[in-house]
BAKOL-545185 format. One record per residue (C-alpha): x, y, z; residue in three letters. Coordinates in steps of 0.25 Angstrom, whole numbers, plus 5000, padded with zeros to 4 digits. Example, Ala and Ser with C-alpha at 12.3 -4.5 7.8 and 13.67 -1.06 7.14 Angstrom:
<rs>
+------+------+------+------+
|    x |    y |    z | rest |
+------+------+------+------+
| 5049 | 4982 | 5031 |  ALA |
| 5055 | 4996 | 5029 |  SER |
+------+------+------+------+
</rs>
This chain:
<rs>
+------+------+------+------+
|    x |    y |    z | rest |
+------+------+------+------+
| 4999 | 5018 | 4902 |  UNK |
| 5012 | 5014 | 4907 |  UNK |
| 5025 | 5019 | 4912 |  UNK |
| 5034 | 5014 | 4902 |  UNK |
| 5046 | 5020 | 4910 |  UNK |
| 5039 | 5009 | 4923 |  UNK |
| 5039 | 4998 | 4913 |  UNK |
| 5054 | 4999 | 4908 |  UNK |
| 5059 | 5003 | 4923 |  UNK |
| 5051 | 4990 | 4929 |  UNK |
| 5045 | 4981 | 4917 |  UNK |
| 5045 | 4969 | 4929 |  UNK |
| 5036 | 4976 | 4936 |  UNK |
| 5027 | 4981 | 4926 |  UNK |
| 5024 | 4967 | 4922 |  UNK |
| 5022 | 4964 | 4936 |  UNK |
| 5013 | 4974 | 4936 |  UNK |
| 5003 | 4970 | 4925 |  UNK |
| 5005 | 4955 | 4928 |  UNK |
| 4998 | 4959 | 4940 |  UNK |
| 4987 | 4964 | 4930 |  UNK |
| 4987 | 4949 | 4922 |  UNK |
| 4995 | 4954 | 4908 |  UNK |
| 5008 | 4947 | 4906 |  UNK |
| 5021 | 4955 | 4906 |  UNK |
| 5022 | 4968 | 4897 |  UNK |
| 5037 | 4975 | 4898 |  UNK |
| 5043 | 4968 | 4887 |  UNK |
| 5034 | 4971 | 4876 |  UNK |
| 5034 | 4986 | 4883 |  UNK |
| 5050 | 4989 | 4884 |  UNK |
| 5052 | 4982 | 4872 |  UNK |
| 5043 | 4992 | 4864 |  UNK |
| 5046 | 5002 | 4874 |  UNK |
| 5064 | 4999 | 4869 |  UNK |
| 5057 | 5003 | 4853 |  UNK |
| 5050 | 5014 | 4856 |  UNK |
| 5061 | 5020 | 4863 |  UNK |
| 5072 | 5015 | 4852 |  UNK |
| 5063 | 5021 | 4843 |  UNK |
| 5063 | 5034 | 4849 |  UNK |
| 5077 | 5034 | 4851 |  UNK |
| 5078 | 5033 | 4835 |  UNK |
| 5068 | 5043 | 4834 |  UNK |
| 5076 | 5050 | 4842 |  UNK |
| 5088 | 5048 | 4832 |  UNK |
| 5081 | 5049 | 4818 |  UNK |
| 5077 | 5064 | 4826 |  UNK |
| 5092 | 5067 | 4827 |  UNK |
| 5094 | 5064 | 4813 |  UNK |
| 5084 | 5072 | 4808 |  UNK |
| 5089 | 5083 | 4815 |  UNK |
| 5104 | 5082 | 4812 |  UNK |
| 5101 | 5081 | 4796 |  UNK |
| 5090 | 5093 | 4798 |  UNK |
| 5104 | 5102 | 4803 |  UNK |
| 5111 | 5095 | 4792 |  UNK |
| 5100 | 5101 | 4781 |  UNK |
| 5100 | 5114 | 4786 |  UNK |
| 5114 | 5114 | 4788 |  UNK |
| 5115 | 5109 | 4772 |  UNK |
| 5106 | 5119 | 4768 |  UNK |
| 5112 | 5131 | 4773 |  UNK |
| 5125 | 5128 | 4769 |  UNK |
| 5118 | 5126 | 4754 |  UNK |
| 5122 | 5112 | 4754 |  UNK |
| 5114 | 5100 | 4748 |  UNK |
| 5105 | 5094 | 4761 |  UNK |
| 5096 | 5086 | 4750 |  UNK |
| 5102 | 5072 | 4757 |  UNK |
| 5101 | 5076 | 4770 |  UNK |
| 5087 | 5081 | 4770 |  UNK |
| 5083 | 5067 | 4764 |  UNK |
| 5089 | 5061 | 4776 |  UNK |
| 5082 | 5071 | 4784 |  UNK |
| 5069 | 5067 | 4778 |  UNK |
| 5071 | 5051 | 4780 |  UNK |
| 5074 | 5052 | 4794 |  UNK |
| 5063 | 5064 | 4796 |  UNK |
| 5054 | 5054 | 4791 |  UNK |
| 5059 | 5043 | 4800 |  UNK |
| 5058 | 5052 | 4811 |  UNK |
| 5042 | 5056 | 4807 |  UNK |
| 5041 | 5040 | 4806 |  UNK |
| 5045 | 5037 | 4821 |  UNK |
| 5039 | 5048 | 4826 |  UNK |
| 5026 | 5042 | 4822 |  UNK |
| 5029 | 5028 | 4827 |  UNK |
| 5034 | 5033 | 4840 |  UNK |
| 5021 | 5042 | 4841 |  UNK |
| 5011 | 5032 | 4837 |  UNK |
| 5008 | 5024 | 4849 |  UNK |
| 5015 | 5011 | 4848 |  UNK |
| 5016 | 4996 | 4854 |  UNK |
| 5019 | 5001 | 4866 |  UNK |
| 5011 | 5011 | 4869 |  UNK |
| 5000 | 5001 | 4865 |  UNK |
| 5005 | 4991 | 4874 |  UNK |
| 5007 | 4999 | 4887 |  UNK |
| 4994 | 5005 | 4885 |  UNK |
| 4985 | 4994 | 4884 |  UNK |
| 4992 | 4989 | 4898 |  UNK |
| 4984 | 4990 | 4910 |  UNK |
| 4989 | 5000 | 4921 |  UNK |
| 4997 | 4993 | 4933 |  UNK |
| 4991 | 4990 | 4945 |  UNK |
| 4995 | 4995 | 4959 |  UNK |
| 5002 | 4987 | 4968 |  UNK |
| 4990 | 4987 | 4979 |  UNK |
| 4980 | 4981 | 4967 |  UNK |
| 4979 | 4966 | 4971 |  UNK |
| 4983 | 4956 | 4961 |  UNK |
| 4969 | 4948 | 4952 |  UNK |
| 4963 | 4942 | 4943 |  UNK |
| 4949 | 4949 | 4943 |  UNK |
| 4938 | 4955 | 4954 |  UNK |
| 4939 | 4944 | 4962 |  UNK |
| 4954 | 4947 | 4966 |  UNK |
| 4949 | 4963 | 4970 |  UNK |
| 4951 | 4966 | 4983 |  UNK |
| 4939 | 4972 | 4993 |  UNK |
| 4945 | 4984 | 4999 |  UNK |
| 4932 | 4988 | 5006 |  UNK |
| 4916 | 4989 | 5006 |  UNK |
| 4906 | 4997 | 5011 |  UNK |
| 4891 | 4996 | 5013 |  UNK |
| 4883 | 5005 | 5020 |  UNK |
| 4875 | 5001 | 5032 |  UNK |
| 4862 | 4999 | 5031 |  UNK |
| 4863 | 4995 | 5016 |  UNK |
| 4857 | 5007 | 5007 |  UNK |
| 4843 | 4997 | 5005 |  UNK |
| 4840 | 4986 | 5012 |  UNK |
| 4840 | 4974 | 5003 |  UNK |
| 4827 | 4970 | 4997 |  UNK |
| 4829 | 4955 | 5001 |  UNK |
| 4823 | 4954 | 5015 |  UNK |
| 4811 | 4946 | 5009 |  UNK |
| 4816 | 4931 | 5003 |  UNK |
| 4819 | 4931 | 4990 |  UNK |
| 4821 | 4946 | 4987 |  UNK |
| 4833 | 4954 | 4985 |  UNK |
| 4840 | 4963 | 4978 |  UNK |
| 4836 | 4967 | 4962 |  UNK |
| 4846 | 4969 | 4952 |  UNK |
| 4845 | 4988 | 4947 |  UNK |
| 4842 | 4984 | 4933 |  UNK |
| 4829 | 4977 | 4938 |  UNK |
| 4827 | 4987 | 4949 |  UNK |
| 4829 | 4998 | 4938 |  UNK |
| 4820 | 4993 | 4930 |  UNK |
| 4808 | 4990 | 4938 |  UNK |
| 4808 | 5003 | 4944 |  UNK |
| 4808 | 5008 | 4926 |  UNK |
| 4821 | 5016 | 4927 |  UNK |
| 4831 | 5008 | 4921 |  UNK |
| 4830 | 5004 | 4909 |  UNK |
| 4839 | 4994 | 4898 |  UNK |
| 4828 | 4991 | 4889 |  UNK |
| 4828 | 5006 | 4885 |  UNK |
| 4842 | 5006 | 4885 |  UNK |
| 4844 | 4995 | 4876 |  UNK |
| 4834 | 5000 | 4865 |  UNK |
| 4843 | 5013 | 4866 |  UNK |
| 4859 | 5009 | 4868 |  UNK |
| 4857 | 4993 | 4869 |  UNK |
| 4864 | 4985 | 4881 |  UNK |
| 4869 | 4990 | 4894 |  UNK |
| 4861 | 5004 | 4894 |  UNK |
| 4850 | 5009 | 4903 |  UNK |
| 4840 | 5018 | 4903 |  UNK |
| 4838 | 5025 | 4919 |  UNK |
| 4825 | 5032 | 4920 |  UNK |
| 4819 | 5040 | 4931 |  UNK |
| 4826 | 5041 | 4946 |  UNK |
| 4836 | 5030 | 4940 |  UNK |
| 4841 | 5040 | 4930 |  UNK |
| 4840 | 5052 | 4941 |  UNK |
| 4849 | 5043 | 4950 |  UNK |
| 4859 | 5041 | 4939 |  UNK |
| 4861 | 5056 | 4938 |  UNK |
| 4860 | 5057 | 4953 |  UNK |
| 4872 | 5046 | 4956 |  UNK |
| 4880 | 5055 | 4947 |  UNK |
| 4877 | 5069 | 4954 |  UNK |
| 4879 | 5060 | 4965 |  UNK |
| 4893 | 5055 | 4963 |  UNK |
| 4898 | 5068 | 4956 |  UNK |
| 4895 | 5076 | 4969 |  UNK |
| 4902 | 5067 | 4977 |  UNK |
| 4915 | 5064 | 4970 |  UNK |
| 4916 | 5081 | 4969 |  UNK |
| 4913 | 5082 | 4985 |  UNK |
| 4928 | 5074 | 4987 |  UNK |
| 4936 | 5082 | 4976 |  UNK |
| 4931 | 5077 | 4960 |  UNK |
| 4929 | 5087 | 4950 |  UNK |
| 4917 | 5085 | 4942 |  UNK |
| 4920 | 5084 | 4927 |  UNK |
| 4909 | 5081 | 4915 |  UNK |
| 4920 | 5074 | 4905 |  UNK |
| 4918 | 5070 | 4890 |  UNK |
| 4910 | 5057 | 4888 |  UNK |
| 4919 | 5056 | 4877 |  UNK |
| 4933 | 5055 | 4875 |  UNK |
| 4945 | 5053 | 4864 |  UNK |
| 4953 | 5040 | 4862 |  UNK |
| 4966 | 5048 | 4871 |  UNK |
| 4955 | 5049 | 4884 |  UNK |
| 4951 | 5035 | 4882 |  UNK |
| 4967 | 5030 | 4882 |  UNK |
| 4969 | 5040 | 4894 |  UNK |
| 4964 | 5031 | 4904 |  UNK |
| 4965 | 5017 | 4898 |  UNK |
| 4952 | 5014 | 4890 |  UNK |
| 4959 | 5015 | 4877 |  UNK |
| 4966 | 5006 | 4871 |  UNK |
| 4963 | 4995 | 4877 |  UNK |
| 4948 | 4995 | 4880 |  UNK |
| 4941 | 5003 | 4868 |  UNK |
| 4931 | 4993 | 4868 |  UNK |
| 4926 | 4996 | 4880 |  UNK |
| 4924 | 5008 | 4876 |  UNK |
| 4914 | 5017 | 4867 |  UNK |
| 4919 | 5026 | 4855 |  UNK |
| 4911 | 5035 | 4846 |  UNK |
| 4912 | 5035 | 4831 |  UNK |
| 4921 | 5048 | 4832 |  UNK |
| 4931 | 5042 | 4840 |  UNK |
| 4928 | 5049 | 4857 |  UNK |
| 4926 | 5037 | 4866 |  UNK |
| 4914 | 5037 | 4876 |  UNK |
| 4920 | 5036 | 4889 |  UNK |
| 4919 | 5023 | 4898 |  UNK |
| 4921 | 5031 | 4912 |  UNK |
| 4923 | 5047 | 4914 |  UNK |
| 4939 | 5041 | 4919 |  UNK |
| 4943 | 5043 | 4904 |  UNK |
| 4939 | 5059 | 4904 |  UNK |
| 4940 | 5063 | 4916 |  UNK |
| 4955 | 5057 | 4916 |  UNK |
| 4959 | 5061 | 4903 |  UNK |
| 4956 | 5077 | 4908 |  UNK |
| 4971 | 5075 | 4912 |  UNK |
| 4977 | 5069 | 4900 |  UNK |
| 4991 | 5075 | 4895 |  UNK |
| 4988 | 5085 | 4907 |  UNK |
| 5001 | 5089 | 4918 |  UNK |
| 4994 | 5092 | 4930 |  UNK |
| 4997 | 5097 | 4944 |  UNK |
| 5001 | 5088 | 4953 |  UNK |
| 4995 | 5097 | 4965 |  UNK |
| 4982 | 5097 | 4960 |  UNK |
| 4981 | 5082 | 4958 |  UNK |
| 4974 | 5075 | 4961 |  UNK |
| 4962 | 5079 | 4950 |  UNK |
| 4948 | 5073 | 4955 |  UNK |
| 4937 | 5071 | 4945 |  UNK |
| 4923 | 5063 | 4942 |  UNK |
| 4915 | 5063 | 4931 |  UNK |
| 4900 | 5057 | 4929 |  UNK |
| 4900 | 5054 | 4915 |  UNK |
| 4893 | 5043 | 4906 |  UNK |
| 4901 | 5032 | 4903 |  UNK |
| 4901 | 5023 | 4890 |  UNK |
| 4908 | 5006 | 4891 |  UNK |
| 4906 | 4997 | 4879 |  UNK |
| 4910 | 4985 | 4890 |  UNK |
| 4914 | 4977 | 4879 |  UNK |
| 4922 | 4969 | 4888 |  UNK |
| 4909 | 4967 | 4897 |  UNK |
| 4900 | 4958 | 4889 |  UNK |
| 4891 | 4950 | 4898 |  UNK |
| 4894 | 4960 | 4910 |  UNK |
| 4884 | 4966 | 4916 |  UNK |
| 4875 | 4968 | 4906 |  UNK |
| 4864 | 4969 | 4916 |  UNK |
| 4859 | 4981 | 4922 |  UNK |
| 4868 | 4994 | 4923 |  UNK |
| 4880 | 4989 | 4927 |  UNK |
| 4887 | 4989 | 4915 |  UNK |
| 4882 | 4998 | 4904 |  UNK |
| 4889 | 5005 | 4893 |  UNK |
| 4882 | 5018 | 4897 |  UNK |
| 4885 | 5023 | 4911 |  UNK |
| 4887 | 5035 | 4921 |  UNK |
| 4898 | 5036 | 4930 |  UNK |
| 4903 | 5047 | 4940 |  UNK |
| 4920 | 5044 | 4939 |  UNK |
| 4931 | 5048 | 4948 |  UNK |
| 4946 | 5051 | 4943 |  UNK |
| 4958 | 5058 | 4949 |  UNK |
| 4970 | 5061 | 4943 |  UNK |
| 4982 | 5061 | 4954 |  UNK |
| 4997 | 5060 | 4957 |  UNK |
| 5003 | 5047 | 4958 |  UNK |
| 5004 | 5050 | 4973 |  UNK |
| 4990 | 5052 | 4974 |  UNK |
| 4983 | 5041 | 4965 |  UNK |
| 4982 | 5031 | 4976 |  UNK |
| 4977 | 5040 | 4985 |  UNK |
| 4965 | 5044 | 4975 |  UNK |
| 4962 | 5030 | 4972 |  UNK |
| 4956 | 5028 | 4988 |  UNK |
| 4950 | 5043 | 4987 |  UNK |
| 4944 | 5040 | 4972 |  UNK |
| 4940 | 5026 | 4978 |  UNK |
| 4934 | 5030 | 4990 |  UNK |
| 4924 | 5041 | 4986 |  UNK |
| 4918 | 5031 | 4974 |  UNK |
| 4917 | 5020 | 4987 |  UNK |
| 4909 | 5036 | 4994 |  UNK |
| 4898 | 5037 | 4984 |  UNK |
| 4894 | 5022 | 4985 |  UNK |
| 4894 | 5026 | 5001 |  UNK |
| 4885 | 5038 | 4999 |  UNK |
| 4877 | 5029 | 4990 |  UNK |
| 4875 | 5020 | 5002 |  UNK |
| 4880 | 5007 | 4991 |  UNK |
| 4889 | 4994 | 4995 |  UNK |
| 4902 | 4992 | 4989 |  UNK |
| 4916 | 4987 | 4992 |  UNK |
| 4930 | 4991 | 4986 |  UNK |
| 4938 | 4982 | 4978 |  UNK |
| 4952 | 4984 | 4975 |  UNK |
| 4954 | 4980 | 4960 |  UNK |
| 4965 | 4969 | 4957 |  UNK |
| 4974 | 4968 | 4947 |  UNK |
| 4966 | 4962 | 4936 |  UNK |
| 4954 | 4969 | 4939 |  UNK |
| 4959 | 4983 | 4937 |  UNK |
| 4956 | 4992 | 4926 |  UNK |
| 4965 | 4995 | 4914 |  UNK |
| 4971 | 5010 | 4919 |  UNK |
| 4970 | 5006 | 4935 |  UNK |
| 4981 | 5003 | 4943 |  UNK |
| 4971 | 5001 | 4955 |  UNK |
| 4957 | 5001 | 4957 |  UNK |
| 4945 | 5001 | 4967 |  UNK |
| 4932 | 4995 | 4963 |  UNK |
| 4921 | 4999 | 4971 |  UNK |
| 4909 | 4989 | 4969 |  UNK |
| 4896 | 4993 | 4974 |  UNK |
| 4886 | 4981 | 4979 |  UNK |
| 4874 | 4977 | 4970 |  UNK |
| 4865 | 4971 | 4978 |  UNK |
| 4856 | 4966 | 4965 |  UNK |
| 4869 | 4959 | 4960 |  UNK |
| 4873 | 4954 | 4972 |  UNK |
| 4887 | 4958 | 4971 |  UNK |
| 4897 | 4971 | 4973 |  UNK |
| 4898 | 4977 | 4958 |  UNK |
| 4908 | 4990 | 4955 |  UNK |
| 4904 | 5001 | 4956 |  UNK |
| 4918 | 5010 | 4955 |  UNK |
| 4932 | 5008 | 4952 |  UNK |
| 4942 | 5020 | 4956 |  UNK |
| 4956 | 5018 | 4950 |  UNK |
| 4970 | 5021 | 4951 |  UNK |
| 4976 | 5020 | 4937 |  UNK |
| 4989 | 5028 | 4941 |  UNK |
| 4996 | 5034 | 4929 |  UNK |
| 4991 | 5025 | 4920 |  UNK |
| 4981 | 5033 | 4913 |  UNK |
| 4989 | 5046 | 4914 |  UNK |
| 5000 | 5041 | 4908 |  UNK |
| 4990 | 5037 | 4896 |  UNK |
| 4985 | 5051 | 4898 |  UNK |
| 4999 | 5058 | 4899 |  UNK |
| 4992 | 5064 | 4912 |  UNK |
| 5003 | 5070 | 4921 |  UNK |
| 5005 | 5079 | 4933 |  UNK |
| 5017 | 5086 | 4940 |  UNK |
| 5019 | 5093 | 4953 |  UNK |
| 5022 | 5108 | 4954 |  UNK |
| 5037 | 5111 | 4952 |  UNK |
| 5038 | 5096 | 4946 |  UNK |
| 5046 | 5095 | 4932 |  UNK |
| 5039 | 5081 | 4930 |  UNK |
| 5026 | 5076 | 4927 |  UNK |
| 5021 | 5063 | 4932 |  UNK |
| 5008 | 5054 | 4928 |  UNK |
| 4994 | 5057 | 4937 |  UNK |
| 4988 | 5046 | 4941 |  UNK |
| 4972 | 5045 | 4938 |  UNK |
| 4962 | 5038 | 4945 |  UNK |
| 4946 | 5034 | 4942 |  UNK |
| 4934 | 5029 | 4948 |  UNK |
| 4919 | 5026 | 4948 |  UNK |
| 4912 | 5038 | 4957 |  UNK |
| 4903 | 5032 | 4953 |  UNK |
| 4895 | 5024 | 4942 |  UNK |
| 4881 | 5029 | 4940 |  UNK |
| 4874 | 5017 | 4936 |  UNK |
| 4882 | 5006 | 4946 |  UNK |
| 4878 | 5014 | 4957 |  UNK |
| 4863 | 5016 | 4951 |  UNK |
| 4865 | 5000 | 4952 |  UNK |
| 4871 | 4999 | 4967 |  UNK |
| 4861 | 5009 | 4970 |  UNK |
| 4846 | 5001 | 4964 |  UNK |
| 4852 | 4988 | 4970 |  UNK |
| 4855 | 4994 | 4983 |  UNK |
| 4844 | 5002 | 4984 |  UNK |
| 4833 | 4994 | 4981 |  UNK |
| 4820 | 4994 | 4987 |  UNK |
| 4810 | 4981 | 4987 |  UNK |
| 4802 | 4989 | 4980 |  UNK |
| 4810 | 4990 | 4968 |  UNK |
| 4814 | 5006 | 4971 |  UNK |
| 4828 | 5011 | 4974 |  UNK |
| 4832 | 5020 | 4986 |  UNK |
| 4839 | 5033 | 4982 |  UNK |
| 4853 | 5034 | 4990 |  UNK |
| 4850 | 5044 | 5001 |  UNK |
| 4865 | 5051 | 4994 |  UNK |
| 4857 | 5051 | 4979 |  UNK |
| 4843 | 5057 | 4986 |  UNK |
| 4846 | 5072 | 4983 |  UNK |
| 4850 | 5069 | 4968 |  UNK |
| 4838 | 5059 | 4966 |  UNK |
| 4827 | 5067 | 4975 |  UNK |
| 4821 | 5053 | 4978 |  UNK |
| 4825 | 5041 | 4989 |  UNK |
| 4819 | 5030 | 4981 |  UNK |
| 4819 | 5027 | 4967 |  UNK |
| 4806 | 5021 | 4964 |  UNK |
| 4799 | 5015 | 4949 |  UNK |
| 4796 | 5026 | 4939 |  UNK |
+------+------+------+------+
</rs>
């Protein structure tokens, strides 16, 4: 959500702002139902004094033993006007729908774009040797694609998955199964080495959660919902976020650090034709997520930390990657800036993302009415939050089988995962 006190104070730059984001200039339509809501509210205000004054006028009528029958009918008139704006000022209206279905601001660092081809590498890394040497040393060979190595070795299966759910679900068997639940141990003992508290979230969340952080209004159908109204939710961002909804905090013990593996459901209604192969992108996945909730001070600060310890476990994992700083028209809804970290898949030939750790600001607090104030302070001022990837379970199963595999068809076992998988190699069941 936006500051409606920023956009009357410097509606130039507002527009400028989202300009750089492609949409065309909105502070008119803003301070122009901003001017009715606030004349409304100063006749609200008035019809309120009116009421009041002919309430004394009753009880002064009626103590005196005098007829008050014309001044209460007043008194009900503009009591019922009163009830009347009450509800109209309550309800959410044109401009509360308007400001919230604009995307947050970017910061002044992002570079200006179209798409991912105007991102920005900021850095790569690639360890050295490579974690596998490529099987392509005779002609002809080179590397497989995971859903084919998953499925020769018989422990990934889609067939099975279709019969059950349909498209974009799998079925993982054996050591692939153990390795997904070894990748989560994995990352959860990580992140809480550097500082996360570990939190098991609701998978499940009401329509206030989902608005907290951005998913709703604007992309529902993205989403899942049951029949009895809970959304299923698309990233463990939306809980774990929300746990500081309508909260005050103290600003000394900011900023809050917390990761979360949870399931994660996505409709990807917007993604048809994308990726339909494989486990890239499924409507069913695992993921181990990052936030942090800080001071404005703080945030940017958080952003490099949050960001470099996603870019860790990819080293510990022994993958490839590089760092892309997001542009303007790539960002996400709620983000004011954004790092994607994108893992090399050497069976697609081509870097693929893997994590993307965000600075939303006090865009989502603001939705959230999430607040913090210092010690001895009279005044409250928005946190800021912040989210990322720590990481993805099944993009990094598909980083890992590319990577890691053998001529042979079998997968080498990152020498970090070996204590949670008890073998090196993952071989046909």
């Amino acid at each position: 959500m936006h500051d409606i006190k920023f956009i009357r104070q410097s509606p130039e730059a507002f527009d400028a702002a989202l300009a750089r984001r492609g949409l065309a200039a909105q502070s008119p339509a803003i301070l122009k139902l901003d001017e009715q809501k606030r004349r409304q509210q100063t006749e609200l205000q008035e019809l309120q004094s009116q009421r009041n004054a002919l309430a004394k006028q009753i009880g002064e009528a009626k103590r005196k033993g005098e007829d008050a029958s014309a001044v209460m009918e007043e008194g009900k008139r503009i009591g019922e006007a009163v009830a009347a704006m009450e509800a109209t000022l309550a309800a959410r209206g044109e401009l509360e729908t308007l400001l919230e279905t604009l995307p947050n601001l970017p910061a002044e660092d992002v570079p200006q774009g179209k798409d991912e081809k105007d991102n920005k590498q900021i850095r790569e890394w690639s360890p050295d040797p490579l974690p596998n040497p490529p099987p392509q040393a005779g002609e002809g060979i080179k590397y497989r694609l995971h859903d084919e190595l998953g499925a020769a070795l018989g422990l990934m299966d889609f067939e099975a998955a279709a019969k059950l759910s349909g498209a974009r679900f799998v079925v993982l068997k054996g050591a692939l199964a153990k390795l997904e639940r070894a990748l989560a141990s994995f990352f959860l003992d990580r992140n809480v080495a550097v500082g996360y508290t570990e939190i098991a979230p609701p998978f499940l969340v009401k329509d206030n959660a989902m608005y907290g952080t951005g998913q709703l209004p604007k992309f529902a159908e993205d989403l899942f919902k049951t029949t009895n109204d809970f959304w299923l939710i698309p990233t463990a961002e939306v809980p774990l976020t929300n746990l500081v909804a309508d909260a005050i905090l103290e600003e000394e013990k900011l900023p809050l650090r917390m990761t979360a593996y949870t399931p994660c459901f996505r409709s990807e209604a917007g993604a048809a034709g994308k990726d339909t192969r494989g486990m890239i992108r499924q409507h069913q996945f695992s993921k181990v997520e990052l936030v942090s909730i800080t001071t404005p001070e703080q945030s940017k600060e958080e952003h490099e930390r949050m960001t470099a310890q996603a870019e860790s476990l990819l080293q510990a994992l022994g993958l490839p990657y590089r760092t892309m700083l997001l542009c303007t028209g790539d960002m996400g809804f709620s983000a004011e800036k954004t790092y994607d970290i994108e893992v090399w898949m050497p069976g697609q030939n081509a870097y693929r993302e893997i994590s993307s750790c965000s600075n939303c600001g006090a865009f989502q607090a603001r939705r959230m009415k999430a607040r913090a104030k210092a010690k001895g302070a009279k005044d409250t001022q928005f946190v800021h939050t912040l989210n990322g990837s720590g990481l993805p379970i099944g993009r990094t199963m598909v980083a890992i089988i590319e990577n890691y595999q053998q001529a042979d068809g079998s997968i080498v076992v990152p020498e970090a995962l070996r204590p949670y998988m008890g073998i090196d190699v993952v071989r046909a069941s």
